[in-house]
N, CA and C atoms as a LAMMPS dump frame, in Angstrom:
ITEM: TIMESTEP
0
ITEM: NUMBER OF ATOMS
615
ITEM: BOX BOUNDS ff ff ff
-5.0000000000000000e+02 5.0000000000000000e+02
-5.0000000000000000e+02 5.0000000000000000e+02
-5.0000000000000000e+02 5.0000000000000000e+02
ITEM: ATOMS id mol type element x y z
1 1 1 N 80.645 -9.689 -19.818
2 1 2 C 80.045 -10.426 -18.691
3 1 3 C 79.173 -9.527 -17.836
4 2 1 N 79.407 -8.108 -17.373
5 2 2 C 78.846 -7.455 -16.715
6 2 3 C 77.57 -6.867 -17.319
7 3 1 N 77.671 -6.826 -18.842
8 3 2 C 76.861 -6.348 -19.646
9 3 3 C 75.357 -7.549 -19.511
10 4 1 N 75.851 -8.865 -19.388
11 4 2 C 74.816 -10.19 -19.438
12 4 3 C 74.052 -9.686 -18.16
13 5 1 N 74.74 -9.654 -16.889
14 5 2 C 74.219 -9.753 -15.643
15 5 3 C 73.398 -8.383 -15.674
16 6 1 N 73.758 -7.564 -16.111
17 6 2 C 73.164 -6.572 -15.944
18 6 3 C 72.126 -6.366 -16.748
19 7 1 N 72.097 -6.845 -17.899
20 7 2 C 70.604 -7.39 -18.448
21 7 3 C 69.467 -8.128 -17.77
22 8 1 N 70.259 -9.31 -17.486
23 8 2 C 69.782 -10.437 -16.311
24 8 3 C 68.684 -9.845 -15.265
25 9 1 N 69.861 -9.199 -14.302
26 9 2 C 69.338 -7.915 -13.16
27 9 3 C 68 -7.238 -13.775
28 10 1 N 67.811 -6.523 -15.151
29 10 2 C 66.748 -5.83 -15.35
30 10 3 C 65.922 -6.46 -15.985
31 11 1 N 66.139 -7.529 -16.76
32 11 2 C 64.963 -8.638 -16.861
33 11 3 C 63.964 -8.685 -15.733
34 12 1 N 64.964 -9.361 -14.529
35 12 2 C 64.486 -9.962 -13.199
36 12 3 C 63.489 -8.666 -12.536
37 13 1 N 63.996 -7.097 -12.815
38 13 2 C 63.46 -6.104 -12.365
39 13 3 C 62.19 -6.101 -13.154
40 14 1 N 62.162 -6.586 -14.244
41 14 2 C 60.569 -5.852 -15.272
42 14 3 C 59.984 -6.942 -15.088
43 15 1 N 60.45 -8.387 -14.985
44 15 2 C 59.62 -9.141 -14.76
45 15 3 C 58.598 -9.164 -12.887
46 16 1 N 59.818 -8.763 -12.215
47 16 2 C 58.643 -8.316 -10.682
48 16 3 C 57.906 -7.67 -11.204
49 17 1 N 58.344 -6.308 -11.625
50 17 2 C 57.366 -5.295 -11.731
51 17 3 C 55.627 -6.222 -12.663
52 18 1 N 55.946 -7.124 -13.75
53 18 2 C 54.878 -7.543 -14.336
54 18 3 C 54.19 -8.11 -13.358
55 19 1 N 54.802 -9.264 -12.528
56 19 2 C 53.791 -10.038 -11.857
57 19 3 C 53.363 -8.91 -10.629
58 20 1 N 54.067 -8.213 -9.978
59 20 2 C 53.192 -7.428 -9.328
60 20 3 C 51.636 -6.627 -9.385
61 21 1 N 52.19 -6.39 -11.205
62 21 2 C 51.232 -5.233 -11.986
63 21 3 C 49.947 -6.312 -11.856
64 22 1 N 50.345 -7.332 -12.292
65 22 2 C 49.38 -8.54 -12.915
66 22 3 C 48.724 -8.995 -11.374
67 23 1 N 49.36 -9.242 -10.536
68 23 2 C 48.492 -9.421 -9.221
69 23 3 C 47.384 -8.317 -8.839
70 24 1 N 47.934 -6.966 -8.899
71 24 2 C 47.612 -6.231 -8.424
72 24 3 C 46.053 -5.671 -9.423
73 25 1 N 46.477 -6.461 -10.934
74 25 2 C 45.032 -6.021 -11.693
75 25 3 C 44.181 -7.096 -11.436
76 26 1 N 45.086 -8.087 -10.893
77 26 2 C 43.788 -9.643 -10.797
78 26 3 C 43.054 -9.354 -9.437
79 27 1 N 43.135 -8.859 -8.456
80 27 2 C 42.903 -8.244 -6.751
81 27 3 C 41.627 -7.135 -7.492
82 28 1 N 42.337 -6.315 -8.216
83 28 2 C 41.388 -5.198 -8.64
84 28 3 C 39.986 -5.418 -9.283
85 29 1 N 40.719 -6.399 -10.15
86 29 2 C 39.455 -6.886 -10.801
87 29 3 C 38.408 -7.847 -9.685
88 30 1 N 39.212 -8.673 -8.897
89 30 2 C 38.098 -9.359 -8.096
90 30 3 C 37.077 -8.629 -7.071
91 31 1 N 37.528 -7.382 -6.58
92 31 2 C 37.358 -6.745 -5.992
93 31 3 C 35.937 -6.006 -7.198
94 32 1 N 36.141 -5.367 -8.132
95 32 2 C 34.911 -4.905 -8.952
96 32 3 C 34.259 -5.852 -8.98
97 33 1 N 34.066 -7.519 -9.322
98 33 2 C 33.215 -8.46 -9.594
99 33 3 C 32.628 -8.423 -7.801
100 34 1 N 33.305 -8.828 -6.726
101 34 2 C 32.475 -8.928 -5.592
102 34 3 C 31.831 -7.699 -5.789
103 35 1 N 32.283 -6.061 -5.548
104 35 2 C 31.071 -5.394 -5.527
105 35 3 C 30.448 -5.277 -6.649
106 36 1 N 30.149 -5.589 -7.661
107 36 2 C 29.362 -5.856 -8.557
108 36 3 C 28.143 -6.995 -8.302
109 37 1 N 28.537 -7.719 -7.677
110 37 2 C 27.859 -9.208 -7.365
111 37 3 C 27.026 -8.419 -5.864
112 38 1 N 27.715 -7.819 -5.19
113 38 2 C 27.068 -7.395 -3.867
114 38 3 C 26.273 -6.258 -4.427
115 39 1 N 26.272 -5.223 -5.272
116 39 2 C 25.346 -4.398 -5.351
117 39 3 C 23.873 -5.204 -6.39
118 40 1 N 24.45 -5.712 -6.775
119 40 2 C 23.517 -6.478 -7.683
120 40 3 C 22.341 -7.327 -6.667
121 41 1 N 22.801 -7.697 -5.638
122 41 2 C 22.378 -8.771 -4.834
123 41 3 C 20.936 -7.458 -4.007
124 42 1 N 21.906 -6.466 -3.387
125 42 2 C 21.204 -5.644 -2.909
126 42 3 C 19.94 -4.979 -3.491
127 43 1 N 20.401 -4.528 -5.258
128 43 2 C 18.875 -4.015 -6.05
129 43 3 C 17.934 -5.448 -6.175
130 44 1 N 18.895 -6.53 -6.137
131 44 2 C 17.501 -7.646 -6.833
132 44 3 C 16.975 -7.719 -5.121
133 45 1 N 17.065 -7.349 -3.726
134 45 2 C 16.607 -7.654 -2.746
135 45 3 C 15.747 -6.38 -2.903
136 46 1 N 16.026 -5.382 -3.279
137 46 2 C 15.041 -4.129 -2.7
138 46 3 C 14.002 -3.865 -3.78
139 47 1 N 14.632 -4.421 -5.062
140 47 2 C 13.362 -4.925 -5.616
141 47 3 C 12.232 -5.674 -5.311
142 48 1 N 12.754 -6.931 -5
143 48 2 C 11.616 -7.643 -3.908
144 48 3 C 10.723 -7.439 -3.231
145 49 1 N 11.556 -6.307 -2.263
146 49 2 C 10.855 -6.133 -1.452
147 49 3 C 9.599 -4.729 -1.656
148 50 1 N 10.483 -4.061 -2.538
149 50 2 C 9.295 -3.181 -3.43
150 50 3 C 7.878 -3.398 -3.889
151 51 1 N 8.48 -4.842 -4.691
152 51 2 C 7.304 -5.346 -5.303
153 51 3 C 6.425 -5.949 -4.48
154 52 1 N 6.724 -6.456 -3.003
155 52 2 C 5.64 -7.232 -2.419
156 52 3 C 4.677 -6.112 -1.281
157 53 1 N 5.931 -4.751 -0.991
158 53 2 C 4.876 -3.87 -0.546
159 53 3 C 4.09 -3.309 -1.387
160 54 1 N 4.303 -3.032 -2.563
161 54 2 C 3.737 -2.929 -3.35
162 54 3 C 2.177 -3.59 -4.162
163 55 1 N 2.382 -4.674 -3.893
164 55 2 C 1.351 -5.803 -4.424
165 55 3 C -0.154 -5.221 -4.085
166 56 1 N -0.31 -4.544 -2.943
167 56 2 C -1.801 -4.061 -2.581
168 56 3 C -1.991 -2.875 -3.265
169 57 1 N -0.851 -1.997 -3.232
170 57 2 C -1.766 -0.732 -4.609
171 57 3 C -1.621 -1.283 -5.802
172 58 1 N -1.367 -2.649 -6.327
173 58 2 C -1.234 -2.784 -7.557
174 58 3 C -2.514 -3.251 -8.325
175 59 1 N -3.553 -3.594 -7.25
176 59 2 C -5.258 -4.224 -7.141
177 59 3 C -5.857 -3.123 -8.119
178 60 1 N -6.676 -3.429 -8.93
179 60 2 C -8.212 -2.477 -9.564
180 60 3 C -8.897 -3.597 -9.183
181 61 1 N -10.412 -2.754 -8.961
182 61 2 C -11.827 -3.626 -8.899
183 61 3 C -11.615 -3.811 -10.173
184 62 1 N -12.814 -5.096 -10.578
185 62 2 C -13.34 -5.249 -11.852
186 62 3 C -14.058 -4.216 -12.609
187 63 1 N -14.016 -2.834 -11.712
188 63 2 C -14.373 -2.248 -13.149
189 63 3 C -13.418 -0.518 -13.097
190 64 1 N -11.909 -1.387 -12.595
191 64 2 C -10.888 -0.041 -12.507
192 64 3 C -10.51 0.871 -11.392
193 65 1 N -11.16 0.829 -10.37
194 65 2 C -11.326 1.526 -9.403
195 65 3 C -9.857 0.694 -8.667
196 66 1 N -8.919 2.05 -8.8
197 66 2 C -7.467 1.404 -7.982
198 66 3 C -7.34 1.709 -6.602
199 67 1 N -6.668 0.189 -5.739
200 67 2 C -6.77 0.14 -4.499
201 67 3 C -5.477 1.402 -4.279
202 68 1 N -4.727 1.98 -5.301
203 68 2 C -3.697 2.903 -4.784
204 68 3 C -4.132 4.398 -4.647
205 69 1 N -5.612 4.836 -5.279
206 69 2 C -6.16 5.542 -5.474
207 69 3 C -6.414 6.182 -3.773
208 70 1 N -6.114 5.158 -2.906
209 70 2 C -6.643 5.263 -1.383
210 70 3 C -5.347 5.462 -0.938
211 71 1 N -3.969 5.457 -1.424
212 71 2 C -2.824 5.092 -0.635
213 71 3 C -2.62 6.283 0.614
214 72 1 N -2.709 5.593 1.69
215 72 2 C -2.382 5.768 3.076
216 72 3 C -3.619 6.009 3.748
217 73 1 N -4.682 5.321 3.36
218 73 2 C -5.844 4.969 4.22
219 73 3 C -5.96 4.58 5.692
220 74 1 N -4.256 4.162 5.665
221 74 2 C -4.565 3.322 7.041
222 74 3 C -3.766 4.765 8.107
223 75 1 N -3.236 5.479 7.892
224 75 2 C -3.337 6.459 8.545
225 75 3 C -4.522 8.215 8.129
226 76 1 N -5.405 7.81 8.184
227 76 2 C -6.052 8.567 7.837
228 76 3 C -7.548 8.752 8.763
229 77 1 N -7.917 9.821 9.236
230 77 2 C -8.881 10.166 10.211
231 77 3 C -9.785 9.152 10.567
232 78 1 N -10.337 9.158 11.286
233 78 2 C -11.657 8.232 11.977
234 78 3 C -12.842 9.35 11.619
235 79 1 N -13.555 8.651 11.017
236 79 2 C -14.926 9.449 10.42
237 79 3 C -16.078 8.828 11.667
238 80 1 N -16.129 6.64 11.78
239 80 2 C -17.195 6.819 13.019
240 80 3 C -16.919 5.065 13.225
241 81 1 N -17.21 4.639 13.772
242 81 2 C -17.594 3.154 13.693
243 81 3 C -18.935 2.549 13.61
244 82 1 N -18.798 1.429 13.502
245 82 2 C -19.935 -0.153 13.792
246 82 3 C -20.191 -1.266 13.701
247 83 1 N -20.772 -1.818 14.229
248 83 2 C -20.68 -3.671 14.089
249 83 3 C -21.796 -4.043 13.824
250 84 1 N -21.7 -5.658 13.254
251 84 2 C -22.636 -5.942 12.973
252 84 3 C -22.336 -7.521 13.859
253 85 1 N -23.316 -8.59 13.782
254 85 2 C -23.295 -9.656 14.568
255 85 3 C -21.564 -10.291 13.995
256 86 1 N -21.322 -10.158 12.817
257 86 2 C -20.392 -10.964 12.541
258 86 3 C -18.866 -9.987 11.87
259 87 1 N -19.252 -8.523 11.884
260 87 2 C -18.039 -7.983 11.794
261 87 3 C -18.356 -6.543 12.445
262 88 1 N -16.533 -5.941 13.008
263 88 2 C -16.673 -4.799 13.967
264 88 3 C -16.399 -3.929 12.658
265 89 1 N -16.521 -2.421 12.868
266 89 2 C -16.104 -1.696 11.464
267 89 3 C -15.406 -0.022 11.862
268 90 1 N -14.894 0.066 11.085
269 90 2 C -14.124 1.242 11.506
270 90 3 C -13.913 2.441 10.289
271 91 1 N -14.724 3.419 10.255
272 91 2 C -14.331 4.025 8.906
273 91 3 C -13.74 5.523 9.047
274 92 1 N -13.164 5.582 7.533
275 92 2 C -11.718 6.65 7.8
276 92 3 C -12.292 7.049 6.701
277 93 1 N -11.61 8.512 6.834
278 93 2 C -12.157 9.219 5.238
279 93 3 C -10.385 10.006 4.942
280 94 1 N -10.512 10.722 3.559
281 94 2 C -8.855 11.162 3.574
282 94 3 C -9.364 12.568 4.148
283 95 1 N -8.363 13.687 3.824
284 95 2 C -7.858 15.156 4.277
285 95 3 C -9.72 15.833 3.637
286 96 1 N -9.801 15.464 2.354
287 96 2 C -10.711 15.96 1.944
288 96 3 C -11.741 16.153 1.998
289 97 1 N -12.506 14.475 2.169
290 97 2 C -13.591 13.931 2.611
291 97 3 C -13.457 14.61 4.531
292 98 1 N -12.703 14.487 5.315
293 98 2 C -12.799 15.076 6.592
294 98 3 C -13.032 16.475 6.741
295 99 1 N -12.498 17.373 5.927
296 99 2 C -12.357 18.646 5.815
297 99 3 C -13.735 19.267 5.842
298 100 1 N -14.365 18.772 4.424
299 100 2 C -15.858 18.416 3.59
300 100 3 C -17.2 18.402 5.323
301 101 1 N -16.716 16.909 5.715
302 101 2 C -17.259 17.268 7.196
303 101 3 C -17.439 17.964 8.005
304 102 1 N -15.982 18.607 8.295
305 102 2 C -15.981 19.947 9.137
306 102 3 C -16.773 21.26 8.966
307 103 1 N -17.067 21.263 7.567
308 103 2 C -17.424 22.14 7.311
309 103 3 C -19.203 22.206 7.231
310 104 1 N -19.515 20.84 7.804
311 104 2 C -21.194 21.019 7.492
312 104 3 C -21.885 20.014 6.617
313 105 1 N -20.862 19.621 5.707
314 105 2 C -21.173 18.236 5.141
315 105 3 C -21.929 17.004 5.248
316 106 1 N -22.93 16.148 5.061
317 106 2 C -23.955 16.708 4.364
318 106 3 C -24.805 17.554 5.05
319 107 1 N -24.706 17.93 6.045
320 107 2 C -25.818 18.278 6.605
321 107 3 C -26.515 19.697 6.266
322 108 1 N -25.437 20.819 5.718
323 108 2 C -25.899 21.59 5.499
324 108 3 C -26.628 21.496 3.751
325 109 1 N -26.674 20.635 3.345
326 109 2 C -27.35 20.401 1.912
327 109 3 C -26.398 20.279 0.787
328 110 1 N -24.97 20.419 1.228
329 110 2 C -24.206 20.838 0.368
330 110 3 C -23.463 19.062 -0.174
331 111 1 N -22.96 18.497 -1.307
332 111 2 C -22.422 17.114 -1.436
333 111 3 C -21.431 17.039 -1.189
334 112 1 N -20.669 16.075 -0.856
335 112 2 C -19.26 16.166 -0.601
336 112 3 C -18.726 16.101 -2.148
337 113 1 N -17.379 16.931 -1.922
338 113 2 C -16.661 17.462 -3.422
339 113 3 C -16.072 16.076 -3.814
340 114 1 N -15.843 16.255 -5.132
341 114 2 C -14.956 15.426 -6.038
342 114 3 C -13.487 15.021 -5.705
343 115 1 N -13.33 13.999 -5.143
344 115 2 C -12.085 13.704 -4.394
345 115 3 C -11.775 13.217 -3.045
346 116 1 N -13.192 13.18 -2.645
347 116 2 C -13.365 12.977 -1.217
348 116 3 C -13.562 11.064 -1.357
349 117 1 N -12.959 10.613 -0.073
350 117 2 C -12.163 9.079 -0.383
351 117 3 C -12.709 8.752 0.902
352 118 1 N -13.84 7.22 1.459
353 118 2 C -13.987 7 2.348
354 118 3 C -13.449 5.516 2.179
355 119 1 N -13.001 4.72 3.534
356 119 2 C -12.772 3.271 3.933
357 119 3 C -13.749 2.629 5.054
358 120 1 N -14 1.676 4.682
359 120 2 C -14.268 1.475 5.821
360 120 3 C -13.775 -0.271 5.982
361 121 1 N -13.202 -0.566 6.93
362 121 2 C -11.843 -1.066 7.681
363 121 3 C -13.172 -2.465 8.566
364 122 1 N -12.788 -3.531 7.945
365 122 2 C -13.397 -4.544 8.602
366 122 3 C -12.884 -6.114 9.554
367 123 1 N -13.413 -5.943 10.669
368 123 2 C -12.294 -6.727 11.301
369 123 3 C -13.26 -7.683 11.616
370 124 1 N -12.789 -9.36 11.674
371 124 2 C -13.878 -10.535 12.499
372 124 3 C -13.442 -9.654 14.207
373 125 1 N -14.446 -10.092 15.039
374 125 2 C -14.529 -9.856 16.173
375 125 3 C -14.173 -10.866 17.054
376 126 1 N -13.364 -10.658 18.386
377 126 2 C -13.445 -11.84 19.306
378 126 3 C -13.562 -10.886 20.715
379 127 1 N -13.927 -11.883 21.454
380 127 2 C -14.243 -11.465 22.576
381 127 3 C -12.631 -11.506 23.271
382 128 1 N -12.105 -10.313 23.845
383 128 2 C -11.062 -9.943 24.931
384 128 3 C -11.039 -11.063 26.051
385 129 1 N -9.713 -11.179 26.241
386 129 2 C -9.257 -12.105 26.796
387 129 3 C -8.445 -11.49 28.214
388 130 1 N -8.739 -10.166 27.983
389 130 2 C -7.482 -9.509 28.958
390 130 3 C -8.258 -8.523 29.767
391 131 1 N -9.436 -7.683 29.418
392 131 2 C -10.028 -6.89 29.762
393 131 3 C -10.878 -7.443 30.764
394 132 1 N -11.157 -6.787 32.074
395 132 2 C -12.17 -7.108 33.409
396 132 3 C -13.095 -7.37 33.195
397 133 1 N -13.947 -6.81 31.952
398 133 2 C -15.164 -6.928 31.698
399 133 3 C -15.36 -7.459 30.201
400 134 1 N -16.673 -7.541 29.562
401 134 2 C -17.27 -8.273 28.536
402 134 3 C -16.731 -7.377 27.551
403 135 1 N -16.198 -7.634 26.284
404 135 2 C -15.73 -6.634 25.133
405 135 3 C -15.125 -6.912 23.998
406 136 1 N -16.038 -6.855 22.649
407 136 2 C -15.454 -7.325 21.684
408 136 3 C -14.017 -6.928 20.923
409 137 1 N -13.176 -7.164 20.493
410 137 2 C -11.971 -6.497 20.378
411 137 3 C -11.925 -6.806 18.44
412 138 1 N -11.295 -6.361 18.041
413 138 2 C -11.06 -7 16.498
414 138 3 C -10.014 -8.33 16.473
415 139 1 N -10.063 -9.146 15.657
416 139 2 C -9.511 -10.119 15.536
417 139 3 C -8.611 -9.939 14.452
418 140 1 N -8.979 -10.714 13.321
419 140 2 C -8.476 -10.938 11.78
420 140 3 C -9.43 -9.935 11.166
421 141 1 N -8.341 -8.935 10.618
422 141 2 C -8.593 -8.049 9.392
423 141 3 C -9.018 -8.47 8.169
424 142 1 N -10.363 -8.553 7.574
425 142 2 C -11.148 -9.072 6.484
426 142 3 C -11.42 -8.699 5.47
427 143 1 N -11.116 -6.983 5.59
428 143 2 C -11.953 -6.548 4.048
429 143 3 C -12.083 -4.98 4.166
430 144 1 N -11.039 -4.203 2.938
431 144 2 C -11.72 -2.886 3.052
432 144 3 C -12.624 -2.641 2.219
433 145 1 N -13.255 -1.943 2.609
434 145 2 C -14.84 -1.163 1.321
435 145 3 C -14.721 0.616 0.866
436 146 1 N -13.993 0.435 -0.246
437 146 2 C -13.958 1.701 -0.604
438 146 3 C -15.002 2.699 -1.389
439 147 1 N -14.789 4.026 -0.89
440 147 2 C -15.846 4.902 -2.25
441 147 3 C -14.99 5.824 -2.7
442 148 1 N -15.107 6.412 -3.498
443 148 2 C -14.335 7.503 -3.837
444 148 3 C -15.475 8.548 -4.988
445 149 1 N -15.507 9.857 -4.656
446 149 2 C -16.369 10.377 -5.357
447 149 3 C -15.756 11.024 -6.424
448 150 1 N -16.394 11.122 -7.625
449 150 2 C -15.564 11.728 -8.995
450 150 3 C -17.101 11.456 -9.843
451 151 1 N -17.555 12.789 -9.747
452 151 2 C -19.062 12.693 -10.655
453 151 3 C -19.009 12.727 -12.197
454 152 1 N -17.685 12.944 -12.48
455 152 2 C -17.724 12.345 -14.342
456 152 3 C -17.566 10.918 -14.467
457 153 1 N -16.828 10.653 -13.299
458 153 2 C -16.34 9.343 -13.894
459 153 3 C -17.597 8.004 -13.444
460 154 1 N -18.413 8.477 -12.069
461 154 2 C -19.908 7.863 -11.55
462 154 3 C -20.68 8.69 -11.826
463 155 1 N -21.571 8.669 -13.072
464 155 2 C -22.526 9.606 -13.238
465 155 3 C -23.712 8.968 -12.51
466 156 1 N -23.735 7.318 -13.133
467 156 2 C -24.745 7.069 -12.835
468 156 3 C -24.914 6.331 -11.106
469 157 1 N -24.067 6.518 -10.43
470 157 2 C -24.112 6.159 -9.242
471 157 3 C -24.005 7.608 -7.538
472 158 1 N -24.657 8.009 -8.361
473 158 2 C -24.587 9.377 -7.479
474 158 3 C -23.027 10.095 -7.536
475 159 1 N -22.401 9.836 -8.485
476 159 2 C -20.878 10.324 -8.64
477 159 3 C -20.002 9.149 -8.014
478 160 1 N -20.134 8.489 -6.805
479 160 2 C -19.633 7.605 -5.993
480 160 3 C -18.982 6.449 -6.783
481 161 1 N -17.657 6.353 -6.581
482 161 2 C -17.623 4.786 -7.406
483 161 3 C -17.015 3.746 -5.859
484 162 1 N -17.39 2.651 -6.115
485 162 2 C -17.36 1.752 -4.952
486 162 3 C -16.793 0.238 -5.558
487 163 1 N -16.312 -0.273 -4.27
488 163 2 C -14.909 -1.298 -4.489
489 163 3 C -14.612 -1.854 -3.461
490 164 1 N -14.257 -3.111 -3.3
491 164 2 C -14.167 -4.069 -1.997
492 164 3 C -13.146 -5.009 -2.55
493 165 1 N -11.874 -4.595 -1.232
494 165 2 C -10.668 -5.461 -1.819
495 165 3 C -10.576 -6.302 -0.384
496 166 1 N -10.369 -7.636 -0.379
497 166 2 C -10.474 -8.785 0.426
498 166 3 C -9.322 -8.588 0.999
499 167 1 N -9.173 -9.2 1.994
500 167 2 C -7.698 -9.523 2.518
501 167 3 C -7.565 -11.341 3.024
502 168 1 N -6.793 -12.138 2.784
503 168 2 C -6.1 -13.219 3.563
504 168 3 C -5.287 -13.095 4.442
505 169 1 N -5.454 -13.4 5.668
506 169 2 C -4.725 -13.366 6.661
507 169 3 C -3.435 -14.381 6.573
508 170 1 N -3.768 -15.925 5.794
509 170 2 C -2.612 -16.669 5.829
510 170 3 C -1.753 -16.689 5.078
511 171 1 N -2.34 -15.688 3.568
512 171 2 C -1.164 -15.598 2.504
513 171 3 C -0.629 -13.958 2.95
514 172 1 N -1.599 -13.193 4.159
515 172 2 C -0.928 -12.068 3.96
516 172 3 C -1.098 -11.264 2.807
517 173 1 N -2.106 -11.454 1.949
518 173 2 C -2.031 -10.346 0.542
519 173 3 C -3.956 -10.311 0.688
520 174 1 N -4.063 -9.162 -0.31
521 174 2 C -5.208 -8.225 -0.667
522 174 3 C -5.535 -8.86 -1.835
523 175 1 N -7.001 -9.027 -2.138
524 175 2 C -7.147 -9.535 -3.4
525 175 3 C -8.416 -8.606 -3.565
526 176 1 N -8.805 -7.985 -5.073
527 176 2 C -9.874 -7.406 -5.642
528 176 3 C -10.83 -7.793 -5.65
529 177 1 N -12.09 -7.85 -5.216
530 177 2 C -12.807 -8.807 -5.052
531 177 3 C -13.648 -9.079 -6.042
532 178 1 N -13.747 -9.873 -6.847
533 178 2 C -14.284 -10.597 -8.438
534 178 3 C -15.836 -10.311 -8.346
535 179 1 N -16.69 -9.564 -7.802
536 179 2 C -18.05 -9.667 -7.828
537 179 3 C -17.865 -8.066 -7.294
538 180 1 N -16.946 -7.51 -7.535
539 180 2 C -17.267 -6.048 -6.965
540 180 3 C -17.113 -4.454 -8.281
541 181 1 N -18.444 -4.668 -9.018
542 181 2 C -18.492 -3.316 -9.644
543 181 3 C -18.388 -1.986 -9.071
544 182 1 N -18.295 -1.144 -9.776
545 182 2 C -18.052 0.485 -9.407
546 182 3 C -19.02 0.618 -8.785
547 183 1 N -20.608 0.159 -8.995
548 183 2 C -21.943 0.642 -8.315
549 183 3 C -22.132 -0.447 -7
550 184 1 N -21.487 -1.083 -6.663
551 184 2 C -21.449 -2.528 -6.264
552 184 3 C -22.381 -1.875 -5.03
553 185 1 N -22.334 -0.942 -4.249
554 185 2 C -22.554 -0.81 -3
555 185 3 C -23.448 0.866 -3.449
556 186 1 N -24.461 1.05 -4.36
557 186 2 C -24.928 1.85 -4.59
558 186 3 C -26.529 1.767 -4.385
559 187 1 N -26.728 0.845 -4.368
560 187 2 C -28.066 -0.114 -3.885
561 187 3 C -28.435 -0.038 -2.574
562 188 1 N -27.184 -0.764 -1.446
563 188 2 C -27.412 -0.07 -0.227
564 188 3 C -27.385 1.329 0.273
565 189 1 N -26.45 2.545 -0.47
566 189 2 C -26.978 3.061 0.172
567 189 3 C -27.597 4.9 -0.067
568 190 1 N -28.527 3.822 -1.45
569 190 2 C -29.446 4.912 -1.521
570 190 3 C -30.339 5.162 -0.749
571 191 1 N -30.862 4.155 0.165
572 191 2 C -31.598 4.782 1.405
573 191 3 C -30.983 6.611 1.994
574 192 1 N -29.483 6.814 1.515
575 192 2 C -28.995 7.749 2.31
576 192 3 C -29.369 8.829 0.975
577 193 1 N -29.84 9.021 -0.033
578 193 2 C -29.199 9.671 -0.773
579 193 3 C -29.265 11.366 -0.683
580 194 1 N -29.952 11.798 0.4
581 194 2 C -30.224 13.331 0.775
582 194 3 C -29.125 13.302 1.735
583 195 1 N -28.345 12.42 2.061
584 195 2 C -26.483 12.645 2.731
585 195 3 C -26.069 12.318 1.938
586 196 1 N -26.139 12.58 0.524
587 196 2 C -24.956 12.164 -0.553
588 196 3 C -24.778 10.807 -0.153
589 197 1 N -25.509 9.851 0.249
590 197 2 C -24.832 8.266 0.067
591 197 3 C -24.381 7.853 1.024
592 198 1 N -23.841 8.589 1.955
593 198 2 C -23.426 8.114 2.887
594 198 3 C -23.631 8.409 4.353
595 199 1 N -23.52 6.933 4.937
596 199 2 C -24.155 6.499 6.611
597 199 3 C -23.819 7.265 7.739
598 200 1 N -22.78 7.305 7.55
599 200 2 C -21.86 8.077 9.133
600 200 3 C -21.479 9.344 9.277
601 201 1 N -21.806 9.815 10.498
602 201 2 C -21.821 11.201 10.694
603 201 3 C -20.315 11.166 10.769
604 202 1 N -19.578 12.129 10.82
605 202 2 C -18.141 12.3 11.735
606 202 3 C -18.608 12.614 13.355
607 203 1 N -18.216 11.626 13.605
608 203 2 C -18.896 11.582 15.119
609 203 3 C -17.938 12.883 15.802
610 204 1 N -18.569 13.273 16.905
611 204 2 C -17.974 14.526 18.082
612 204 3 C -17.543 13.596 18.758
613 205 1 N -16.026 14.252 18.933
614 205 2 C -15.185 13.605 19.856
615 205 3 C -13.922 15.177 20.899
């Protein structure tokens, strides 16, 4: 009789111990599926969000010229401004193209080197609403106009290759602009071509 119960007793003991074991792997396991499900959730979000900051260096003109080729234009020097009746303009050059300047560029006869990257930054204009006096301010951001010089790759455009990527203000995205070749803007400005091509001094400030 003591021999039954005491079987009984350690039955009753291995069987806790199972359902414990068995709770304790079903907890474990739910626990890997939530963070599995939560890290998963997190890469497919930062993917997202990768890809949509992303979306503007992902642009070439129609004939290759990549809008990432410029990446961080928008912090990059003030070379000069200007407006015209229907847009204000603002142009930036990178480390290189500024440097190039400093040093005499074009003026001392010399071209700006291979690598040198200008923008120029186009805004519709509205008239200030806040200021005492008369003053156009920028409005909606419209359109950058890029050059970038690389004389193997623009032989026939004074080395310069050139590119105009649009912007929408209501979708928020950059689009390549379908009528814009490498020479696209080589026409205007050969008037300059004893400044290497280009309009704007680096103004003294």
């Amino acid at each position: 009789m003591s021999e039954l119960l005491t079987k009984s007793v350690a039955q009753q003991q291995q069987e806790q111990k199972m359902e414990r074991r068995t709770a304790v792997e079903r907890i474990a396991g739910s626990t890997i599926v939530a963070t599995a499900v939560a890290v998963l959730a997190v890469l497919v979000a930062a993917a997202a969000y990768a890809r949509d900051a992303q979306d503007k260096y992902s642009l070439k003109s129609p004939s290759g010229i990549a809008f990432s080729d410029f990446r961080g234009y928008e912090d990059w020097s003030v070379v000069s401004s200007a407006r015209t009746d229907e847009v204000l303009k603002v142009i930036v050059a990178n480390p290189t193209m500024i440097n190039a300047f400093k040093g005499g560029v074009p003026g001392n006869g010399q071209p700006f080197p291979d690598g040198s990257m200008i923008v120029k930054l186009q805004w519709k204009p509205k008239k200030s609403t806040e200021a005492p006096f008369v003053v156009d301010v920028p409005d909606v951001f419209k359109q950058a106009f890029v050059m970038e010089k690389d004389s193997k790759r623009f032989p026939k455009s004074g080395g310069w290759g050139y590119a105009v990527f649009n912007y929408e203000a209501v979708s928020d995205k950059f689009t390549a602009d379908a009528k814009s070749p490498s020479d696209c803007g080589y026409a205007c400005h050969t008037p300059v071509k004893a400044k290497d091509y280009i309009f704007h001094p680096y103004q003294k400030r």
